[in-house]
N, CA, C and O atoms as a Tripos MOL2 file, in Angstrom:
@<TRIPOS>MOLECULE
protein
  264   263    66     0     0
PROTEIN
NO_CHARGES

@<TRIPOS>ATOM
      1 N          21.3950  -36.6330  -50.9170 N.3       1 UNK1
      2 CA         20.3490  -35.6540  -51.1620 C.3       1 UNK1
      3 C          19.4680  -35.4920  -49.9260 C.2       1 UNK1
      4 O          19.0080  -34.3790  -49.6710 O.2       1 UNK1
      5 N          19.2240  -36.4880  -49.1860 N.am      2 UNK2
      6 CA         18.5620  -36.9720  -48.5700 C.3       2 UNK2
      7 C          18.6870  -35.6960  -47.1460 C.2       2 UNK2
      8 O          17.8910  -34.9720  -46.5500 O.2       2 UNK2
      9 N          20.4730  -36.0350  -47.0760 N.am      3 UNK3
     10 CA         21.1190  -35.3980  -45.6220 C.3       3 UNK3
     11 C          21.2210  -33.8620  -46.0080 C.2       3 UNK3
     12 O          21.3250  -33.0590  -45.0810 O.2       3 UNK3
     13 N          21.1970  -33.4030  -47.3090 N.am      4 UNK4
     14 CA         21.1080  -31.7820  -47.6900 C.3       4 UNK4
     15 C          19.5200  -31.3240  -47.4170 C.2       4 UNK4
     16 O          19.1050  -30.2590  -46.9590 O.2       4 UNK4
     17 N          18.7920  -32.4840  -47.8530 N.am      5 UNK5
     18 CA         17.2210  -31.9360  -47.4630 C.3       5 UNK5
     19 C          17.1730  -31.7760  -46.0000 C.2       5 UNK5
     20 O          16.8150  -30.6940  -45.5340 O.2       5 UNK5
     21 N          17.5580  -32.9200  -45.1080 N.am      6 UNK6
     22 CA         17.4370  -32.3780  -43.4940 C.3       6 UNK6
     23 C          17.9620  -30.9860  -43.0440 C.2       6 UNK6
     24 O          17.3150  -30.1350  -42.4340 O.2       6 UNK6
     25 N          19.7230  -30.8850  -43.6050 N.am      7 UNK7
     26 CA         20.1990  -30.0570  -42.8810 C.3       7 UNK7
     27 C          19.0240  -28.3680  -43.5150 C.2       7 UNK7
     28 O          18.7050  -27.4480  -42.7620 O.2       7 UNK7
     29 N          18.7680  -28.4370  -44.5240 N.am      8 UNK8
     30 CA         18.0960  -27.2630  -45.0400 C.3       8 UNK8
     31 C          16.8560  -27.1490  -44.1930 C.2       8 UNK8
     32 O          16.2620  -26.1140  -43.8880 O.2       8 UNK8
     33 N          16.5500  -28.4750  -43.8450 N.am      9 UNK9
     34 CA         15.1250  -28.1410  -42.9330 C.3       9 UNK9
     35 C          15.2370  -27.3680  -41.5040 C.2       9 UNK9
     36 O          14.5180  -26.6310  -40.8280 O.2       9 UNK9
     37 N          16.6230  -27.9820  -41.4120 N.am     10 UNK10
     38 CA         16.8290  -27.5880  -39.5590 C.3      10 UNK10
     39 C          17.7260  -26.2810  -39.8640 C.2      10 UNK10
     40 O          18.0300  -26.0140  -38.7010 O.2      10 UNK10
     41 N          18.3090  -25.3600  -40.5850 N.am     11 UNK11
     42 CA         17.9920  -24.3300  -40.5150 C.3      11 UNK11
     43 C          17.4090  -23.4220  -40.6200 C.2      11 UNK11
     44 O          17.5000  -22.3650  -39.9960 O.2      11 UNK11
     45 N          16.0740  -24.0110  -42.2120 N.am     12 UNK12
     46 CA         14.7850  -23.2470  -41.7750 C.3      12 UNK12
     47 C          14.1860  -22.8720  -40.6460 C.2      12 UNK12
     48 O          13.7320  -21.7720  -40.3320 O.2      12 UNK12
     49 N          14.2440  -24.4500  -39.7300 N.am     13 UNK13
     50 CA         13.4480  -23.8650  -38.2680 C.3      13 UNK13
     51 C          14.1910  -23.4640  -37.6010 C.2      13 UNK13
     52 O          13.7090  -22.6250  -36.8390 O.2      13 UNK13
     53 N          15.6390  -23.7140  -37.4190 N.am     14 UNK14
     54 CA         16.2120  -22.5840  -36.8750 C.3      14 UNK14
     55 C          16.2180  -20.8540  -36.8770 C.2      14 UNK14
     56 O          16.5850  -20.0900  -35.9840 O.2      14 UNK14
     57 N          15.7950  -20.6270  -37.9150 N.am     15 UNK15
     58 CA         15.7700  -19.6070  -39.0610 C.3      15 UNK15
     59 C          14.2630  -18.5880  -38.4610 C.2      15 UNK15
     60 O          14.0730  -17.4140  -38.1430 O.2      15 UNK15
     61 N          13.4560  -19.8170  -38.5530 N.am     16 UNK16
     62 CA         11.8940  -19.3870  -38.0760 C.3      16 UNK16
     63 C          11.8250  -18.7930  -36.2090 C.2      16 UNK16
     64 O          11.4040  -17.7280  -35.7580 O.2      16 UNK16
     65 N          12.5100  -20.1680  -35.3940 N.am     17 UNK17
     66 CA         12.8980  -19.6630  -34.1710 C.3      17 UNK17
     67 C          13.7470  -18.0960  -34.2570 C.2      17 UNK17
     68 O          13.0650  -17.1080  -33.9850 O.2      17 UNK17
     69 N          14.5930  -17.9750  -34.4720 N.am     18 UNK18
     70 CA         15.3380  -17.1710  -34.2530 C.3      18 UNK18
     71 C          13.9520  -15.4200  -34.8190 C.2      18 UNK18
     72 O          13.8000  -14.4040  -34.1410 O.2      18 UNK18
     73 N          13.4510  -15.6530  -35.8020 N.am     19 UNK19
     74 CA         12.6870  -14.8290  -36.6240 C.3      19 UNK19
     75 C          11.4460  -14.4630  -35.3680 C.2      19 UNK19
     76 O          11.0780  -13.3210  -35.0930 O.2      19 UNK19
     77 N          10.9740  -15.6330  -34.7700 N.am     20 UNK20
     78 CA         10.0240  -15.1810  -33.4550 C.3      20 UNK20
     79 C          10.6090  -14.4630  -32.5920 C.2      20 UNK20
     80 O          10.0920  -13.4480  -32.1240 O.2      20 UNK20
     81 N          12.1740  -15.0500  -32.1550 N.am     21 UNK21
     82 CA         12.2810  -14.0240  -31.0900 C.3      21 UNK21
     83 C          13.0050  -12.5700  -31.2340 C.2      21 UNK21
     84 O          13.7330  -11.9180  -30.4860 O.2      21 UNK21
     85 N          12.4350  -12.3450  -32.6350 N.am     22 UNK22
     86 CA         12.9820  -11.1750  -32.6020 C.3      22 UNK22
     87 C          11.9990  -10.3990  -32.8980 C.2      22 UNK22
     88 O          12.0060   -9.1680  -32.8800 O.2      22 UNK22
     89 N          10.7940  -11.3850  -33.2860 N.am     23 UNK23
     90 CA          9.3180  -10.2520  -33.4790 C.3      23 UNK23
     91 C           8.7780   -9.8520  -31.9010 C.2      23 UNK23
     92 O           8.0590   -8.8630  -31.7590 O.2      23 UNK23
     93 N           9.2470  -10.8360  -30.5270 N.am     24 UNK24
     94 CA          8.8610  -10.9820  -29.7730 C.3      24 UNK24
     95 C           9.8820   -9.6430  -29.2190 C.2      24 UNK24
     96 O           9.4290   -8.8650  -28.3790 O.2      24 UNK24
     97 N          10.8110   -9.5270  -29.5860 N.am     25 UNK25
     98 CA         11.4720   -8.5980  -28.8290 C.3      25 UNK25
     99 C          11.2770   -7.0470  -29.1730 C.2      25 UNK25
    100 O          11.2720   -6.1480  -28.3320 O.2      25 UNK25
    101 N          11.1550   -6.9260  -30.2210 N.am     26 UNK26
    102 CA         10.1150   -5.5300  -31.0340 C.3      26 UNK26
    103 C           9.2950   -5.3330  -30.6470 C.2      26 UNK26
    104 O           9.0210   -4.1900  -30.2810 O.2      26 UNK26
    105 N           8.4020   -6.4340  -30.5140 N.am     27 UNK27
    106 CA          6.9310   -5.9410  -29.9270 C.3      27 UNK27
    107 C           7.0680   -5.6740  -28.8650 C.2      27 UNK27
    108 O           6.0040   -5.1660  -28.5100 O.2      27 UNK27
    109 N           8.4460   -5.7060  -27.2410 N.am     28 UNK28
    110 CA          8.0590   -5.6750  -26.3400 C.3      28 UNK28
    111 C           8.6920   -3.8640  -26.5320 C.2      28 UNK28
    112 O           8.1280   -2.8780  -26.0580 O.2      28 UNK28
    113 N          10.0750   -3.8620  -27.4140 N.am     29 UNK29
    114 CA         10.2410   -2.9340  -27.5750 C.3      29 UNK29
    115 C           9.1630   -1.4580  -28.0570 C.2      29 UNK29
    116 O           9.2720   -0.2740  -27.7370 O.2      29 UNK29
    117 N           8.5480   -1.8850  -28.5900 N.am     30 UNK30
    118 CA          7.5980   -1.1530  -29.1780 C.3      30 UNK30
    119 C           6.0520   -0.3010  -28.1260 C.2      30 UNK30
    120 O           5.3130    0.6780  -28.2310 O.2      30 UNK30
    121 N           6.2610   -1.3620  -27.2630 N.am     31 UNK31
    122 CA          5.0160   -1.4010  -25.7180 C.3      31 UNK31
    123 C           5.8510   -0.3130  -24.9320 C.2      31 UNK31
    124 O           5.3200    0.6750  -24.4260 O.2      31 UNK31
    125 N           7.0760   -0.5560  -24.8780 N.am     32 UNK32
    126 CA          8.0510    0.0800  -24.0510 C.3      32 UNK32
    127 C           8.3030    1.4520  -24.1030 C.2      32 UNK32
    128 O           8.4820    2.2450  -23.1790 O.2      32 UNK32
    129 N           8.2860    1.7190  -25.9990 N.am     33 UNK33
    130 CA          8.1220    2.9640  -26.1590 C.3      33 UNK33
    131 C           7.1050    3.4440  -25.8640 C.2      33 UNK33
    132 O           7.0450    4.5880  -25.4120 O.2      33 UNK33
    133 N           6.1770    2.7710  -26.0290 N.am     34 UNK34
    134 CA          4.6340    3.6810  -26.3390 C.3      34 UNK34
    135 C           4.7200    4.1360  -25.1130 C.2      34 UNK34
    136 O           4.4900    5.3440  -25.0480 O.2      34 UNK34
    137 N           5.0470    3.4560  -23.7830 N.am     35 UNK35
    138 CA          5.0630    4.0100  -22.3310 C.3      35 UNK35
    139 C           5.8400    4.7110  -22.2990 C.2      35 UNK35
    140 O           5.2460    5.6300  -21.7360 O.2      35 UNK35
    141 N           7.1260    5.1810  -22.5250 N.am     36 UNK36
    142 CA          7.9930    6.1090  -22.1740 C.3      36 UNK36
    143 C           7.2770    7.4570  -23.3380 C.2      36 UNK36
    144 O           7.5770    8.6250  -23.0880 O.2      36 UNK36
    145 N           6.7750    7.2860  -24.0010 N.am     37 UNK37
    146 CA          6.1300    8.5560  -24.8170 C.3      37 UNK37
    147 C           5.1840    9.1900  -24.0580 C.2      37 UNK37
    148 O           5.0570   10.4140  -24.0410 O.2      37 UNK37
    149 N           4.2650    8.1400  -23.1960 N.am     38 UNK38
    150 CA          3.1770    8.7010  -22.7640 C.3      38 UNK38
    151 C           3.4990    9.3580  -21.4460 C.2      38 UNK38
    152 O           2.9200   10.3440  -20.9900 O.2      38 UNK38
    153 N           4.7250    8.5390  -20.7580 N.am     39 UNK39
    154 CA          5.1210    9.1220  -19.8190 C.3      39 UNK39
    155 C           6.2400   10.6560  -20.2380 C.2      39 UNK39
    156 O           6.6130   11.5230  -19.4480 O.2      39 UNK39
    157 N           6.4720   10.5700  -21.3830 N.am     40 UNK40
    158 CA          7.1150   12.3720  -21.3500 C.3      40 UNK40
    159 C           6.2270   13.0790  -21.7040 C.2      40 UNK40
    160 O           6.6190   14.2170  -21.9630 O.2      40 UNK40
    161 N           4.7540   12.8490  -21.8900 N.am     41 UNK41
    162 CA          3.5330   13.6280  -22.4160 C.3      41 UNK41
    163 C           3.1990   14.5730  -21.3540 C.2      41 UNK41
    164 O           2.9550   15.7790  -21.3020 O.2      41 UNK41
    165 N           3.3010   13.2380  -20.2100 N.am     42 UNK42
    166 CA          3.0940   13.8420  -18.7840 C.3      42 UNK42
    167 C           3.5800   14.6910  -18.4660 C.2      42 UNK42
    168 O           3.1250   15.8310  -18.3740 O.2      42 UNK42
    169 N           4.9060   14.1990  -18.1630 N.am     43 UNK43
    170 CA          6.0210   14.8090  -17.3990 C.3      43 UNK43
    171 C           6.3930   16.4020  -18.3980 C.2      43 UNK43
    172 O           7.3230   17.1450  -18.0830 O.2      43 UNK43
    173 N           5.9580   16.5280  -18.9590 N.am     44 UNK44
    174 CA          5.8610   17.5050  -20.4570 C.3      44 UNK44
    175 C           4.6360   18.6370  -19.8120 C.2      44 UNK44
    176 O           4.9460   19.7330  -19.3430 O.2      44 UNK44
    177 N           3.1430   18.0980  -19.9030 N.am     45 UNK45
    178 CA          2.4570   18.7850  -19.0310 C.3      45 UNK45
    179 C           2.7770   19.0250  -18.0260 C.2      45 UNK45
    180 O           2.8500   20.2360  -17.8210 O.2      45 UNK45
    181 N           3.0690   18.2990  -17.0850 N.am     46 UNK46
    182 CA          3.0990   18.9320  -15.9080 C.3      46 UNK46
    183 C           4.2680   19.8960  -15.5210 C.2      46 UNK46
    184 O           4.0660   20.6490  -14.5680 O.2      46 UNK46
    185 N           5.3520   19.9410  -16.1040 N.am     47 UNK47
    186 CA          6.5080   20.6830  -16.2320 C.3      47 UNK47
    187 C           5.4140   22.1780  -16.9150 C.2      47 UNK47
    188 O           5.5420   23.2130  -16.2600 O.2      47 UNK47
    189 N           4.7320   22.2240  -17.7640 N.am     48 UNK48
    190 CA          4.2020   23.7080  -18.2640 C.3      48 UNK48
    191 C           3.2210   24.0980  -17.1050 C.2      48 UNK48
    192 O           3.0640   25.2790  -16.7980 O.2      48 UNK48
    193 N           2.3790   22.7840  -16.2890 N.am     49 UNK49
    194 CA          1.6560   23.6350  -15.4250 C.3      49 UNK49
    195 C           2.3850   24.0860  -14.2240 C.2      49 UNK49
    196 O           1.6440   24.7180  -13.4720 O.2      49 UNK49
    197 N           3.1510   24.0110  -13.9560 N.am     50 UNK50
    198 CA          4.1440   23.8010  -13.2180 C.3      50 UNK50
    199 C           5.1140   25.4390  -13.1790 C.2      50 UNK50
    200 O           5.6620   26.1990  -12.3800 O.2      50 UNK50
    201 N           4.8940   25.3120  -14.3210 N.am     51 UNK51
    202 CA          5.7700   27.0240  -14.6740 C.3      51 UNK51
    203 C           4.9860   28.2690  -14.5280 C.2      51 UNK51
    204 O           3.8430   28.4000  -14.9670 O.2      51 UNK51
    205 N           5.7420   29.3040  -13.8040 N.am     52 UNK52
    206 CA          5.0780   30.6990  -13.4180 C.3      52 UNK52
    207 C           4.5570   31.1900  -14.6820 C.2      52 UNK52
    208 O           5.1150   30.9820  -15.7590 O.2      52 UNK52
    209 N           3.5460   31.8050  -14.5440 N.am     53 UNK53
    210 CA          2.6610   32.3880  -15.6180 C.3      53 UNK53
    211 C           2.9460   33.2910  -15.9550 C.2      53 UNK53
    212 O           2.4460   33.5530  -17.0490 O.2      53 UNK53
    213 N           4.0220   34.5680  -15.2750 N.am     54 UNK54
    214 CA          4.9670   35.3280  -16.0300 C.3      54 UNK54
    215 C           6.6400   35.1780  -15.9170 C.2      54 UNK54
    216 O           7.3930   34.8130  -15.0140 O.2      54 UNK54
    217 N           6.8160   35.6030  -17.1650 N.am     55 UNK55
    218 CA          8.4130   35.4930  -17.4420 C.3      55 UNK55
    219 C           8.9070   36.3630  -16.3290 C.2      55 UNK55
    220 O           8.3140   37.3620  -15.9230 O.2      55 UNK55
    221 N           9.9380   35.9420  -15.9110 N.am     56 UNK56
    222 CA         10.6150   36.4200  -14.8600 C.3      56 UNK56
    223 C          12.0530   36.5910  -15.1900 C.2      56 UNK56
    224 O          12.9170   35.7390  -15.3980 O.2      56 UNK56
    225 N          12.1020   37.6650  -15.1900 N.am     57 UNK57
    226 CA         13.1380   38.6560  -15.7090 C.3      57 UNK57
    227 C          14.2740   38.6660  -14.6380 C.2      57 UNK57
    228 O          13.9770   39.0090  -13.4930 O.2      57 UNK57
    229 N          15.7880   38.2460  -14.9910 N.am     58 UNK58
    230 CA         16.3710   38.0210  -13.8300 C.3      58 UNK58
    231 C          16.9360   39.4310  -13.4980 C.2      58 UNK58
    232 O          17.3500   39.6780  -12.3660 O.2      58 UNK58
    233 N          16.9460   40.1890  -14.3210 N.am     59 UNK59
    234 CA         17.8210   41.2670  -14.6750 C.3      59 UNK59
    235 C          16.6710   42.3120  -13.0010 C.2      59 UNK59
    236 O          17.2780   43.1310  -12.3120 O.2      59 UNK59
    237 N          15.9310   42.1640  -12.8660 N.am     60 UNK60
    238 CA         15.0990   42.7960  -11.8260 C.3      60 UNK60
    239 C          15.2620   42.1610  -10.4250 C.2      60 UNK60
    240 O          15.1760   42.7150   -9.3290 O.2      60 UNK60
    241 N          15.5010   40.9460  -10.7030 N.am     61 UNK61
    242 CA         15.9770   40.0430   -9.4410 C.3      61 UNK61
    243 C          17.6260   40.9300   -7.9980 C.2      61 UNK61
    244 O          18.8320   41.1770   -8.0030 O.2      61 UNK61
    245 N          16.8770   40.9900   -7.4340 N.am     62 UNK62
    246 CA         18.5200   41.6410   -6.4180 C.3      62 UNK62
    247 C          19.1310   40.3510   -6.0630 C.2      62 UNK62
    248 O          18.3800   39.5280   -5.5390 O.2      62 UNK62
    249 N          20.2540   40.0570   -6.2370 N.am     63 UNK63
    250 CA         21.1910   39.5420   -5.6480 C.3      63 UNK63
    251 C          21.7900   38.5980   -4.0980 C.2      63 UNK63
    252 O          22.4850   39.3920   -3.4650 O.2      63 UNK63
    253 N          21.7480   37.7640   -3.6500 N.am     64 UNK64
    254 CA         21.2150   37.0740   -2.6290 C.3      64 UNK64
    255 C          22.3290   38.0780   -1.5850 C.2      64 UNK64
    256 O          22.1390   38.4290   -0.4210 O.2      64 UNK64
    257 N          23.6880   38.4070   -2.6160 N.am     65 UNK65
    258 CA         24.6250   38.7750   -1.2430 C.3      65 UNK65
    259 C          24.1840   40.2380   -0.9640 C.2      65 UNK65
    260 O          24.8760   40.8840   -0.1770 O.2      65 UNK65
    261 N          22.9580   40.9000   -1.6060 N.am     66 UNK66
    262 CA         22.4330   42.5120   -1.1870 C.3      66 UNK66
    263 C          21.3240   42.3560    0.1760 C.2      66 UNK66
    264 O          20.8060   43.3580    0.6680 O.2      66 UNK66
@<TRIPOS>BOND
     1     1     2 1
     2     2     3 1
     3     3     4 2
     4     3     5 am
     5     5     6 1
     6     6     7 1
     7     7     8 2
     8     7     9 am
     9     9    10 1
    10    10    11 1
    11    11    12 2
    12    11    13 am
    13    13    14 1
    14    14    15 1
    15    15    16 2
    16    15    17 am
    17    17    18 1
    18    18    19 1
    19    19    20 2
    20    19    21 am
    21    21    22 1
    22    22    23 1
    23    23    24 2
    24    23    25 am
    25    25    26 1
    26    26    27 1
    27    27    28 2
    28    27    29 am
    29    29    30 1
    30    30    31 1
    31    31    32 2
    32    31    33 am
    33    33    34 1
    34    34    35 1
    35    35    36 2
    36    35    37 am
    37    37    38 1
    38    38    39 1
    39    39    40 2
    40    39    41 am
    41    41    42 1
    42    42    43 1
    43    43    44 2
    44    43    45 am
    45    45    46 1
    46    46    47 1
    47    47    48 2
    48    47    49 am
    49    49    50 1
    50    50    51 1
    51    51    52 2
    52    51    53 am
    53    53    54 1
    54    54    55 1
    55    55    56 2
    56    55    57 am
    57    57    58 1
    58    58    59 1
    59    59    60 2
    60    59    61 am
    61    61    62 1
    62    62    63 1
    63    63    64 2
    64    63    65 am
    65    65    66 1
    66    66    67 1
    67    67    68 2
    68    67    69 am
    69    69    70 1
    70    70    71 1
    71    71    72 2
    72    71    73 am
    73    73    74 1
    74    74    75 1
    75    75    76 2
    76    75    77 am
    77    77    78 1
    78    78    79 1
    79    79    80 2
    80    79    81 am
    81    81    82 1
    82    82    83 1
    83    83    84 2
    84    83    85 am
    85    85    86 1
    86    86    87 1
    87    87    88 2
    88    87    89 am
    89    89    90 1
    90    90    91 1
    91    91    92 2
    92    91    93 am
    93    93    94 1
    94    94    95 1
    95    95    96 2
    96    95    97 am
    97    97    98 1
    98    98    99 1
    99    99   100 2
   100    99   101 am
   101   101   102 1
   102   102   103 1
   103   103   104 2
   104   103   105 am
   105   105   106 1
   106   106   107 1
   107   107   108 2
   108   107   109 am
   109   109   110 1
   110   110   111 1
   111   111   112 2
   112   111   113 am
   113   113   114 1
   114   114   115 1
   115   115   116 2
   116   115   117 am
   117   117   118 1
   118   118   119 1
   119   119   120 2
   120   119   121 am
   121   121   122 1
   122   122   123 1
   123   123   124 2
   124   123   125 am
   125   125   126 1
   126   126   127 1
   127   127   128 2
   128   127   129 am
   129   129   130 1
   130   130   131 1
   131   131   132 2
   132   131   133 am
   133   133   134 1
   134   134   135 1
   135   135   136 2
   136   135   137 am
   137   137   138 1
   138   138   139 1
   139   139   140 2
   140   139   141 am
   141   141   142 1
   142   142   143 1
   143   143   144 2
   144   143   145 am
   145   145   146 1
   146   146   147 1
   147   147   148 2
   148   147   149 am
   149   149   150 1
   150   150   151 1
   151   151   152 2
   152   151   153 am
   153   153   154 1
   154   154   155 1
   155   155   156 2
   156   155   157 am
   157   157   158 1
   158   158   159 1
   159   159   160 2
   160   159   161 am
   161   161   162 1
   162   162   163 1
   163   163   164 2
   164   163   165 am
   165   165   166 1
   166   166   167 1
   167   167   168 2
   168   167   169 am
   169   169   170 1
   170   170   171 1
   171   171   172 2
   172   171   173 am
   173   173   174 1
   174   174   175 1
   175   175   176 2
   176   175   177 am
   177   177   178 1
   178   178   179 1
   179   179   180 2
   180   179   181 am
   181   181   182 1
   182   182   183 1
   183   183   184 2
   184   183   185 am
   185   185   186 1
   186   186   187 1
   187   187   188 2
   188   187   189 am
   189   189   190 1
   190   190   191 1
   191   191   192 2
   192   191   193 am
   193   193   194 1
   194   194   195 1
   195   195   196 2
   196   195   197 am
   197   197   198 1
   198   198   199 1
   199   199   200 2
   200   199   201 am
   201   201   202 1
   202   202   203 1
   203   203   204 2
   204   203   205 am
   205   205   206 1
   206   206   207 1
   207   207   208 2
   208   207   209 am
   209   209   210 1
   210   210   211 1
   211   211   212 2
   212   211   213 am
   213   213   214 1
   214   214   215 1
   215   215   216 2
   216   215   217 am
   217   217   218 1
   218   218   219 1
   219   219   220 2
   220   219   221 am
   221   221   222 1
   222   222   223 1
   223   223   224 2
   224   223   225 am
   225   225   226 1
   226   226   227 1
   227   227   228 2
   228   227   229 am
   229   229   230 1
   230   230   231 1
   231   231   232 2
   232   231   233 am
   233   233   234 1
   234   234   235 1
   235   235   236 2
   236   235   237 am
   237   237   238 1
   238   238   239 1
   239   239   240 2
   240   239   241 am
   241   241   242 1
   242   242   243 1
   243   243   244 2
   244   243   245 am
   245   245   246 1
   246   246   247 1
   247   247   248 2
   248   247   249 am
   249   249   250 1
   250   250   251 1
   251   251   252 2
   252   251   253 am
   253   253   254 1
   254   254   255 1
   255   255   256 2
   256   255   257 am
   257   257   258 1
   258   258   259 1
   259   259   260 2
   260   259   261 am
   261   261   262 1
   262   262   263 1
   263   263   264 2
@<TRIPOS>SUBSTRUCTURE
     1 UNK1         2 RESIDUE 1 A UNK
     2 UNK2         6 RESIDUE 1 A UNK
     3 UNK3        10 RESIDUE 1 A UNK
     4 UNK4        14 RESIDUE 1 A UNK
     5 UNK5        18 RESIDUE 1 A UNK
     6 UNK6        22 RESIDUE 1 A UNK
     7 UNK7        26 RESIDUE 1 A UNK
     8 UNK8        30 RESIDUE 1 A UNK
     9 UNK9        34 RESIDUE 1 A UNK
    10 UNK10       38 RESIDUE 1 A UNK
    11 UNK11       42 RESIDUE 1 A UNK
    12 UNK12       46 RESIDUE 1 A UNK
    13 UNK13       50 RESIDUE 1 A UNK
    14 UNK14       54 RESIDUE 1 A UNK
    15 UNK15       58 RESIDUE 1 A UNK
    16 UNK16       62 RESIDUE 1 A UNK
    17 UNK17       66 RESIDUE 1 A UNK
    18 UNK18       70 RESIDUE 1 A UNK
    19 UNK19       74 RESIDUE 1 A UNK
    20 UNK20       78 RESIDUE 1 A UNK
    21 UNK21       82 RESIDUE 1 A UNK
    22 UNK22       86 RESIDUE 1 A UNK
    23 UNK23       90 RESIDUE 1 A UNK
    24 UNK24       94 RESIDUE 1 A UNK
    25 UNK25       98 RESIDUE 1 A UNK
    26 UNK26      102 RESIDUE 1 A UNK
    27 UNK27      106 RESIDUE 1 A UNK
    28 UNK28      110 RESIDUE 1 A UNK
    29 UNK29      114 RESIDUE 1 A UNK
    30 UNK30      118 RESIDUE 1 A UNK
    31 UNK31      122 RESIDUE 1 A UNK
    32 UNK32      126 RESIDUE 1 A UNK
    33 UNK33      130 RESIDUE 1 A UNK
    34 UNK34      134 RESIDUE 1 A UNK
    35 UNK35      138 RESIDUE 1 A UNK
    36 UNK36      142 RESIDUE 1 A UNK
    37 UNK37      146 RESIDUE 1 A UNK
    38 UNK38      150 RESIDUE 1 A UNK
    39 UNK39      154 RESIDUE 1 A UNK
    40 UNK40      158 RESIDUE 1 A UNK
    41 UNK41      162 RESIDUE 1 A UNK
    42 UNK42      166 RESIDUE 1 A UNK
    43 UNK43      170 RESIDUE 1 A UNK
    44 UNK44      174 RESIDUE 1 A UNK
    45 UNK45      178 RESIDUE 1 A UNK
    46 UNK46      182 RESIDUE 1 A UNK
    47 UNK47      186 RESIDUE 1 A UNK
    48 UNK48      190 RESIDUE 1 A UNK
    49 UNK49      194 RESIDUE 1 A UNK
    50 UNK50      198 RESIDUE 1 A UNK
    51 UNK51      202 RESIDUE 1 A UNK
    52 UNK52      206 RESIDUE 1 A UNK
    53 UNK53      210 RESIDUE 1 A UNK
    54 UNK54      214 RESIDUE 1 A UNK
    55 UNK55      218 RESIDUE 1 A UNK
    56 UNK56      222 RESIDUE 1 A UNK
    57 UNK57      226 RESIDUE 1 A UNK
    58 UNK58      230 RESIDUE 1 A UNK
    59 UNK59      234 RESIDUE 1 A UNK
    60 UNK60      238 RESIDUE 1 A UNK
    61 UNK61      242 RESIDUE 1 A UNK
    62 UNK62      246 RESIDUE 1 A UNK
    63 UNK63      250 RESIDUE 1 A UNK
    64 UNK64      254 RESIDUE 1 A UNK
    65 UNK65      258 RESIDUE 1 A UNK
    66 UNK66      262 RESIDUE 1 A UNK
């Protein structure tokens, strides 16, 4: 009984280890996103300020070989 109570203990804490590093790896995951969001927020703005303020119609455009 004795050796079923150990082994149950040492996969609990095995159980618990394994359970941290996976909260540890979410949370870094989770930091990771928040930066890549904030960085397409950017890159999002600045791509619209970035764009001509009128539509540009290609159909009016001449041709590079004219």
């Amino acid at each position: 009984m004795e050796s079923r109570l150990n082994e149950l203990e040492a996969k609990i804490s095995l159980a618990e280890d394994l359970l941290d590093a996976v909260n540890r790896t979410v949370y870094r995951q989770q930091q990771q996103i928040e930066r890549l969001q904030q960085e397409v927020r950017v890159l999002s703005q600045q791509s619209q300020d970035a764009a001509p303020a009128e539509a540009v119609n290609l159909n009016d455009e001449i041709p590079p070989h004219y």
